[in-house]
N, C-alpha and C positions, 0 to 999 in steps of 0.2 A: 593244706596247700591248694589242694582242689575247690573250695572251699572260697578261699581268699580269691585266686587266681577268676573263679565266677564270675565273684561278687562286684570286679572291674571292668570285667569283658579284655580283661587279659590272656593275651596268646599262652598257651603250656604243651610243653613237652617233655614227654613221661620216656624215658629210657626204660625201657622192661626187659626182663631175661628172659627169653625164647624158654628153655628148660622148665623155668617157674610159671612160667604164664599160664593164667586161668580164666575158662570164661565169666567167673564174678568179678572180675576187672572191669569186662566191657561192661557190664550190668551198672556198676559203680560210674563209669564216665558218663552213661548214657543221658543224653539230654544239654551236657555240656558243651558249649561252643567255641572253639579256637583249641582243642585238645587234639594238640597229636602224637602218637605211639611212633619211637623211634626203636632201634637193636641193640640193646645193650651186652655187647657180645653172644656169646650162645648157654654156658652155666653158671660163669662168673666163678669159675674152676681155675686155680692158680698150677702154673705146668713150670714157675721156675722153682731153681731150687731155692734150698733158706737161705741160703750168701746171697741172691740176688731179690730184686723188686720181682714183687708179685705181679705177674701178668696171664691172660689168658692167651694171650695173641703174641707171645714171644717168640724167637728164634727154635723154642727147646722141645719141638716135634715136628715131624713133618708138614710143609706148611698146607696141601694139599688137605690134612686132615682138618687142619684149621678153616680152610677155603669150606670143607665138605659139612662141618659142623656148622658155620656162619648161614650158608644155602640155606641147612634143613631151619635152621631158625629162623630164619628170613620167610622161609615156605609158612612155616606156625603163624608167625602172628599174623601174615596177611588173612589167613583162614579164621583166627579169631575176633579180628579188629578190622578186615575189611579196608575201606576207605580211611577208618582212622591213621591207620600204617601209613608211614615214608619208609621207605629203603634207606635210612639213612644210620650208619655206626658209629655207636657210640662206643670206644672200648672200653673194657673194664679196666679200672684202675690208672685209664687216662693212657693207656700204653698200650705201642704197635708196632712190629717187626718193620722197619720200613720197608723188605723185602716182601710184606705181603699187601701195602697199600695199593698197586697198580694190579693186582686181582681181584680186589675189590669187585670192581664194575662186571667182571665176566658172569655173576652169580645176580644181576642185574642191582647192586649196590650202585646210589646218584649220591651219596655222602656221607661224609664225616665229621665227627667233631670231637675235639682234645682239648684239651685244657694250654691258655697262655696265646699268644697273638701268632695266627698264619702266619708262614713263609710266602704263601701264592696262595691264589684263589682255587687253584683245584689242585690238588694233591697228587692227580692222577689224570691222562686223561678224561673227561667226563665224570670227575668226582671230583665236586666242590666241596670245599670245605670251611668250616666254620664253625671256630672254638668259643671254649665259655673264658672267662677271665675274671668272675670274681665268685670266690670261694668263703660261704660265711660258715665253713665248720674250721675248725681248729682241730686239724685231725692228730699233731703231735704233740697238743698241748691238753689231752685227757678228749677230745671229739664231742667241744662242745663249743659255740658260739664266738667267733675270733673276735667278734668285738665290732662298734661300729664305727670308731675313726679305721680301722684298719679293712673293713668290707667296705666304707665310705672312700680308704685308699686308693684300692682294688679298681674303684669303677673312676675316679677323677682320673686315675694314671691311665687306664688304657684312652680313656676318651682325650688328653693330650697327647700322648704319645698318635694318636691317628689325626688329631688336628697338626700334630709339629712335622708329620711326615715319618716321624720312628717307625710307627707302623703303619699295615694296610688302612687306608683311609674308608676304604668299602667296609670292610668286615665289622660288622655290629658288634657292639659289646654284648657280651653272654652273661648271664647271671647264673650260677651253678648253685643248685640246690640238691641235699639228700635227706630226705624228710625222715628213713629210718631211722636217723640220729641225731633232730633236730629238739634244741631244749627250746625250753620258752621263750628263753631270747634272742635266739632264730626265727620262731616264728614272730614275735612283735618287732624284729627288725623286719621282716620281710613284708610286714602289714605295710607297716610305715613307709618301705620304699618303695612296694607297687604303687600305693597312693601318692604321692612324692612325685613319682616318674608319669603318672596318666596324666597329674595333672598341671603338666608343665608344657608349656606351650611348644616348647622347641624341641620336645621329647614324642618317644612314639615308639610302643612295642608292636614289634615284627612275628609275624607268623612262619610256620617252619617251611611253606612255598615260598613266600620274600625273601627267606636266610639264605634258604638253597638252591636260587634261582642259578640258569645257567649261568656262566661268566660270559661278559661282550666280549666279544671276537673284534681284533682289532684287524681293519679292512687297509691291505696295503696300499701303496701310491701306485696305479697305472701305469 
């Protein structure tokens, strides 16, 4: 993916797990341009129980401890990855207490992003948000390659739905990628649609500053 993503001068970013994170990471990006390191939660530790969705950032602890694990993670990678780092969370498993969204920012978190199309532009005060929307794993169908009329779905529906007005017309379309479980026909759909996407006139991938720019502040009437 790193690799591919180079080879176009295509923008990437890497969700990493504060707990896992190593300094042969940075060693491996280094040199790479348009690569930014986001928070992918703090261990990727599931705290619900087996009746429910696996989450790290659910209702089922104290959320304070969650707030406290987020920080030190947050603390990590900036130490590892420097300028690479944004402050920006990714949750694991695409899932988040919504009572812990708006604390966010106290731990100096500027965003997030989840999977399927915003409600509003920032989530929270001062935390913008902005999700992915197209998923080429087939995670309930053995977690291998969903196919490409159905990742080809993924991306024409969100980009009408924000031309028709369904959705936010701002918010970029995301491409969600997990390379741990990527077959071959992940990666040769993914060749073919970074190149596809560069090199399409009306097209244009965004880097993780452009995604997560502040939202304009709408100036009232005098």
């Amino acid at each position: 993916m790193l690799d591919s993503a180079a080879s176009r001068n295509t923008p990437l970013a890497l969700a990493v797990i504060p707990a896992d994170a190593e300094p042969a990471l940075n060693e491996r990006i280094a040199g790479l341009p348009g690569l930014a390191i986001l928070q992918h939660g703090y261990a990727h530790q599931n705290h619900a129980p087996a009746t429910e969705k696996k989450q790290e950032l659910g209702p089922h602890r104290p959320y304070p401890s969650a707030v406290g694990e987020l920080a030190t993670g947050q603390a990590r990678l900036e130490r590892l990855f420097g300028s690479r780092f944004h402050p920006i969370l990714v949750p694991p498993w695409n899932r988040i207490a919504p009572a812990l969204v708006p604390m966010l920012p106290e731990f100096g978190c500027r965003g997030l992003s989840l999977y399927q199309p915003r409600a509003r532009a920032e989530a929270a005060p001062g935390l913008i948000q902005a999700n992915t929307h197209i998923d080429i794993v087939d995670w309930a169908g053995g977690r291998r390659f969903v196919g490409e009329s159905a990742a080809l779905g993924m991306a024409i529906g969100h980009l009408s739905a924000r031309r028709a007005g369904h959705a936010d017309a701002l918010e970029p379309t995301g491409l969600l990628t997990h390379h741990l479980v990527h077959d071959g026909a992940c990666q040769a759909f993914l060749d073919r649609f970074l190149a596809a996407v560069s090199a399409h006139p009306a097209a244009e991938w965004l880097g993780v500053e452009a995604v997560f720019a502040p939202a304009p502040r709408r100036v009232g009437a005098a």
